[in-house]
Every structure is written in C-alpha cells, then in structure tokens.
C-alpha positions as CSV (number, residue, x, y, z in Angstrom):
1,X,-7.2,70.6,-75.9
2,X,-4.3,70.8,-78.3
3,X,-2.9,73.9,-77.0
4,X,-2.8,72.0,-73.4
5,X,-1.3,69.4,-75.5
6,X,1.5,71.6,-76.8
7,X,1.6,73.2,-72.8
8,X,2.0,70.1,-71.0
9,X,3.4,67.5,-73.4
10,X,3.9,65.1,-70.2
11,X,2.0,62.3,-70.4
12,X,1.5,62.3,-66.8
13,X,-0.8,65.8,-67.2
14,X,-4.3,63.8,-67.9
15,X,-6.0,66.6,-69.5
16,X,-9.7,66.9,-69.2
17,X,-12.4,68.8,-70.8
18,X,-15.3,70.0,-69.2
19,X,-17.8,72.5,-68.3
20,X,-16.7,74.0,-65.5
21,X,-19.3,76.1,-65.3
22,X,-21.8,72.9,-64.5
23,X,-21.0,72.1,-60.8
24,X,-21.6,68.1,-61.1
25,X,-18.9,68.6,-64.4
26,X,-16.3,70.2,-62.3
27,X,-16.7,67.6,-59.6
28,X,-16.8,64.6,-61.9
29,X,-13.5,66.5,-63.6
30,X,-11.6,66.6,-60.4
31,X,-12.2,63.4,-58.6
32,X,-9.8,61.3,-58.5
33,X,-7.0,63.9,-58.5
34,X,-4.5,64.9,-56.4
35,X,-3.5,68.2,-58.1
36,X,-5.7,69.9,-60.4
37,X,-4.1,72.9,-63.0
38,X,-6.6,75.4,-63.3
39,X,-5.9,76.6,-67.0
40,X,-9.4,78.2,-67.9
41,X,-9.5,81.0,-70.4
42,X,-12.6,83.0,-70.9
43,X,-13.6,85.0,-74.0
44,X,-13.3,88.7,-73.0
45,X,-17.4,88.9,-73.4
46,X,-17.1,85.8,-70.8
47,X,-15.3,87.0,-68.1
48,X,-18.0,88.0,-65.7
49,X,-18.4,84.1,-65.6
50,X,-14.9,84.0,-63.5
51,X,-16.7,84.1,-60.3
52,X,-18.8,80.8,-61.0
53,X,-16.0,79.0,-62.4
54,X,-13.7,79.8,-59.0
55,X,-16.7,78.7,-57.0
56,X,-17.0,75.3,-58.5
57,X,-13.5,74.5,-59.1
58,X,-13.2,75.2,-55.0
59,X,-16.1,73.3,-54.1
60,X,-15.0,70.3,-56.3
61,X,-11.3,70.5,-54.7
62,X,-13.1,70.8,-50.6
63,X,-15.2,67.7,-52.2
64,X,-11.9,65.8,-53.4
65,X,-9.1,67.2,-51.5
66,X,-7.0,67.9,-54.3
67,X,-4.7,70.5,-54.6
68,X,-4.6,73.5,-56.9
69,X,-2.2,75.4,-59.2
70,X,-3.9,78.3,-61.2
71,X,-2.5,79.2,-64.4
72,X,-3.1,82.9,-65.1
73,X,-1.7,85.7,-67.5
C-alpha cells in the first residue's frame, strides 16, 4: 500500500487491498468503480497464479462494468 501511495499520490486514486485471488474479494474490490488500475505484482515463485488473478479481475469488471488499465513492467 505505501508504494501505491508514493505511485499515485492523488487523492482521487482510492486504493484498495485485497485478495485478488478470492473471486467474491475481487468483486467486492471493484464495485463501485468506474476504472480499476490493475497494479498486481507477484513474487517470482507466484507467478503461475497470473492466470487466476486475470480471470477474476475480468469477471469482476463484466460484473461491474468498469474499465481497466493494467500496469505492467
């Protein structure tokens, strides 16, 4: 959370931390937005979780309508 801090220092970015690999986490996470930044970084012995993090963040954003923006390196 503090590094989002330092990244988006705009008030206006409500940050929110949750387990995106729980489906009803994601969902409660994304509702009521209307853009969601997807800034998730995995440990390197995580990454094979990728897949089920896309899937939920998608299913949450068909659910809500929001809009996307994923932040990669």
């Amino acid at each position: 959370m503090d590094k989002l801090a330092q990244l988006f220092p705009d008030p206006a970015f409500e940050k929110q931390r949750a387990d995106i690999l729980d489906p009803s986490a994601t969902l409660r996470a994304v509702e009521g937005c209307d853009l969601v930044y997807d800034c998730i970084g995995l440990p390197g012995d995580q990454m094979h979780q990728h897949p089920v993090t896309a899937r939920n963040i998608a299913a949450a954003l068909r659910h809500t309508n929001a809009r996307c923006v994923q932040v990669s390196s």
